[in-house]
C-alpha positions in Angstrom: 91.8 86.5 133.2 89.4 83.8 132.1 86.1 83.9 130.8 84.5 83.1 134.2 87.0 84.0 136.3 90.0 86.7 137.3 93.0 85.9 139.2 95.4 88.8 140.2 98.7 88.0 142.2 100.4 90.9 143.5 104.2 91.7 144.1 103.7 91.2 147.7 102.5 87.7 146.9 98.5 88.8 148.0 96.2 87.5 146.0 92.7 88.2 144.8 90.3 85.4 143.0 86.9 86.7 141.3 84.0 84.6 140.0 83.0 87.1 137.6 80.2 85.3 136.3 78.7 85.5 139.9 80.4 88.7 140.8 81.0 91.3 138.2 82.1 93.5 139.5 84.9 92.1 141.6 83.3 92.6 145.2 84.1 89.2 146.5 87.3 88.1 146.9 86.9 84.4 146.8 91.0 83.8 147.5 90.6 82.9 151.3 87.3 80.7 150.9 88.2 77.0 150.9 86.0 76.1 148.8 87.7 77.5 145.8 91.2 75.7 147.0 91.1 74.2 143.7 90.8 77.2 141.7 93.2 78.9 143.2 95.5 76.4 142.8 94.8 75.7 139.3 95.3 79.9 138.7 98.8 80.0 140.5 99.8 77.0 138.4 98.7 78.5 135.3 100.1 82.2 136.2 103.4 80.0 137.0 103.4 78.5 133.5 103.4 81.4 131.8 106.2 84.1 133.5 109.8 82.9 131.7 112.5 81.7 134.1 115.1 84.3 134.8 118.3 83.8 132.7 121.3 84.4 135.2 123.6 87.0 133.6 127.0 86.0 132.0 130.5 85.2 134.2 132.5 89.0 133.9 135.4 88.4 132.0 138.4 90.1 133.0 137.9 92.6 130.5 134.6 93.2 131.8 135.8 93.7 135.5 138.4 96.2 133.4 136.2 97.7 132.1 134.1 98.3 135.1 136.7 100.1 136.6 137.5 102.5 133.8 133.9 103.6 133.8 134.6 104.3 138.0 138.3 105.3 137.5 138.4 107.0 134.2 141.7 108.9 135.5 143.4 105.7 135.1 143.5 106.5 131.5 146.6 108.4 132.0 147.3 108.7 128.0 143.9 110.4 127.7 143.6 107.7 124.6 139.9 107.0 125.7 140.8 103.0 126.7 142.4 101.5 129.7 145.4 99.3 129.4 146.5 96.8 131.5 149.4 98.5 132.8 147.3 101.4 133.4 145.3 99.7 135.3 147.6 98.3 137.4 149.7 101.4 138.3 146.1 103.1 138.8 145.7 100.4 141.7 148.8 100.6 143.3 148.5 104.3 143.6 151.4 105.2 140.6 149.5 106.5 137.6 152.2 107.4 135.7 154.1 104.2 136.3 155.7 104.1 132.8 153.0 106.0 131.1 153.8 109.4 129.4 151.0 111.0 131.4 150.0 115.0 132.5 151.3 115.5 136.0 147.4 117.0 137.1 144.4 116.0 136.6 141.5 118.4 135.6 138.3 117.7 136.8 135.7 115.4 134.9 132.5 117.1 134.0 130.4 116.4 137.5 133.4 118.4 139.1 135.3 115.4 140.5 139.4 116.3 140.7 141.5 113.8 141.7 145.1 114.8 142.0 148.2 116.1 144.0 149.4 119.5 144.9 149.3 121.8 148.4 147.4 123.4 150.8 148.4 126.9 151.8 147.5 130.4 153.1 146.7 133.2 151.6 145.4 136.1 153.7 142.1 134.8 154.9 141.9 132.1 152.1 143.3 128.7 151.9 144.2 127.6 148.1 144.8 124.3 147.3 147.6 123.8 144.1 147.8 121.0 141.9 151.0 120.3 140.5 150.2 121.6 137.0 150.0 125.3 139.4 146.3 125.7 139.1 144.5 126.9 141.8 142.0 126.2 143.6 140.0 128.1 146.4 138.8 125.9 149.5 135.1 127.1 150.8 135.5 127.8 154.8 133.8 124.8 155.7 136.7 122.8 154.8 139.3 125.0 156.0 140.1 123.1 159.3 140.1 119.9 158.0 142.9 120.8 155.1 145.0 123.1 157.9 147.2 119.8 159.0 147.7 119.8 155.5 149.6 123.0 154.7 152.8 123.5 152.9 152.6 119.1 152.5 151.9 117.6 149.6 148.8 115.2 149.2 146.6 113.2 147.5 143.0 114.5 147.1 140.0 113.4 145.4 137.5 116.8 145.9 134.5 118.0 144.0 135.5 121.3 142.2 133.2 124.2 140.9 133.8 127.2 139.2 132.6 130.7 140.8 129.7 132.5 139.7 132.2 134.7 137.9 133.7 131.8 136.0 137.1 133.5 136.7 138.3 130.9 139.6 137.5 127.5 140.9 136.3 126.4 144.3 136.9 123.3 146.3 133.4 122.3 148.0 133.7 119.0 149.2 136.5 117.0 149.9 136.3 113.0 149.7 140.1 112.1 150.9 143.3 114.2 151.3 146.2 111.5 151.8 149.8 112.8 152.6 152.3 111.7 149.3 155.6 109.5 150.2 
């Protein structure tokens, strides 16, 4: 804004241009006349002058790419001491977690319900139970039921999502990311 003038430039790179002396109230938009090239020019270069330069952020470290994947992988922690070494790491990435780490044969599920783990699909009557190695259970909704049934009495890999019933008493599996047979 000037004393004489306004000059708006928006996102979509449209631009208004107001003589506000002449126009008060803004009714003429003076930023497609040619005669007020000049102006216009002189506004953009001002506008220009005045927004900093972005500053392009930092080269990750490695510890920062480390890091990074903790925060996406905090399973990889496997001796629950809150920070991921590099052998962690490591064994996290070529599938052996407790690759030399004293770690708990299960893992329980974080706090948005994710459980990523090993154990068995079986029957049970009418219901199909997953078990994690530690022997908890966990019930598997029937939508999932025929896509786990190639899977009983095998043991797998599974990253699910997990929820407790209404009762609190058991735990369901609702949604099921990747079930991958064990070697």
């Amino acid at each position: 804004r000037y004393k004489d003038w306004r000059y708006i430039r928006y996102e979509n790179e449209k631009e208004e241009l107001y003589h506000t002396a002449e126009d008060p109230h803004e009714w003429n938009n003076l930023a497609l006349d040619e005669n007020y090239a000049d102006k216009l020019t002189e506004c953009r270069k001002d506008l220009l002058s005045r927004i900093p330069e972005s500053i392009p952020a930092p080269k990750k470290t490695d510890n920062d790419w480390k890091d990074e994947y903790f925060k996406k992988n905090p399973s990889a922690d496997t001796n629950k001491d809150g920070k991921l070494s590099w052998p962690e790491l490591k064994a996290h990435k070529d599938g052996n977690p407790s690759a030399g780490v004293d770690a708990p044969k299960a893992e329980q599920p974080n706090a948005n319900g994710r459980l990523q783990t090993s154990g068995t699909f079986s029957k049970k009557g009418d219901a199909v139970i997953f078990t994690d190695s530690d022997g908890v259970e966990y019930f598997v909704i029937d939508e999932l039921k025929k896509k786990v049934a190639p899977h009983f009495d095998k043991t797998v890999k599974t990253i699910a999502r997990v929820k407790p019933t209404k009762t609190g008493n058991a735990k369901m599996m609702v949604h099921i990311v990747l079930i991958k047979a064990e070697k």
